[in-house]
C-alpha angles and dihedrals in degrees: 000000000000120000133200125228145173138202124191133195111006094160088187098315090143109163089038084055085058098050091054095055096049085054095055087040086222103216123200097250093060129088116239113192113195109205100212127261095101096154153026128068106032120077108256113036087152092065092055092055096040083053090052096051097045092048080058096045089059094049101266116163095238115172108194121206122191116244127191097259092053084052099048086051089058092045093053090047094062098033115031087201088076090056094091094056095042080050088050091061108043106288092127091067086058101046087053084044088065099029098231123128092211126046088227082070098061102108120259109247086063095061096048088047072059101045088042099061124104139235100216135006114198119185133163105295101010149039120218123211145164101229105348148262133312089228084185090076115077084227114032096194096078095066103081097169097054078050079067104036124010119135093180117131101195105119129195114181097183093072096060089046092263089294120148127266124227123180142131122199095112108079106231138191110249093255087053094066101032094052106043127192094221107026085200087059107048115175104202098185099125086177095249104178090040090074086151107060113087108268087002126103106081135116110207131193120203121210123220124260110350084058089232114175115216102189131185123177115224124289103172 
């Protein structure tokens, strides 16, 4: 039988990433969403890309959502005014990942595994996003920076066909997410990278459809 699941934030958690995926025992038949945020803060944004790639590479099912951070990376790329905010944020940690002292050395194929993300990924029962949906909009799917970077909790349903929701971006406690206030809206940012922070520091994976947490706290 092939199951769906998603993971949200790894900000270059990469071992923990890995981790993760040897706890659910991901399988070639099912389908793996990664909800963005690859990358920044953590030590070793590189590895989670690499990981990404060679899942693929075997055959792996892999989904990949754009986060923000992903976004800011491609904004500084093309306009090095936008450097200081993507370093603000964590892009420092990537440039040492990949050992290079420029974005335009980081090697090719890792700017087109950025290029290549998607905003939004709709299927059958659920919509998968990096930080969520603009429901002020008749049709939410216009709004792609709210896509990035809302933090908006208003939540209309209706207007994804009363599909279910699921996104990261927001950092939650643990009770938080496993304990939603709407089960047809599931936020699954553990806060990963943030280990620090009081009932922060897991990456979590959620498993389609019986909404089954698999949870492991960071390694790296």
């Amino acid at each position: 039988m092939s199951l769906i699941y998603a993971i949200g934030d790894i900000h270059g958690c990469a071992e923990t990433f890995r981790k993760l995926l040897d706890e659910i025992n991901l399988k070639r038949s099912d389908k793996l969403y990664l909800l963005g945020d690859y990358i920044d803060r953590g030590e070793d944004s590189k590895g989670v890309i690499d990981w990404i790639l060679n899942l693929r590479k075997r055959r792996f099912q892999i989904h990949t959502l754009r986060g923000n951070h992903e976004q800011m990376l491609m904004d500084a790329y093309r306009d090095e005014e936008k450097i200081p905010h993507w370093f603000k944020n964590g892009g420092e940690s990537t440039l040492r990942s990949f050992k290079v002292s420029s974005l335009k050395k980081i090697p090719v194929k890792y700017m087109e595994f950025f290029q290549r993300t998607k905003y939004f990924i709709s299927c059958k029962d659920y919509v998968f996003v990096h930080a969520g949906l603009n429901f002020l909009l008749n049709n939410p799917f216009l709004d792609k920076k709210a896509m990035l970077w809302t933090r908006e909790s208003y939540f209309e349903p209706a207007k994804i066909n009363y599909r279910t929701l699921i996104h990261g971006h927001t950092p939650l406690a643990l009770a938080e997410i496993l304990e939603p206030e709407d089960p047809r809206k599931i936020n699954i940012d553990g806060g990963c990278v943030h280990m620090h922070k009081p009932h922060l520091g897991n990456l979590i994976a959620l498993e389609l459809p019986l909404k089954k947490f698999t949870i492991v706290k960071n390694i790296d």
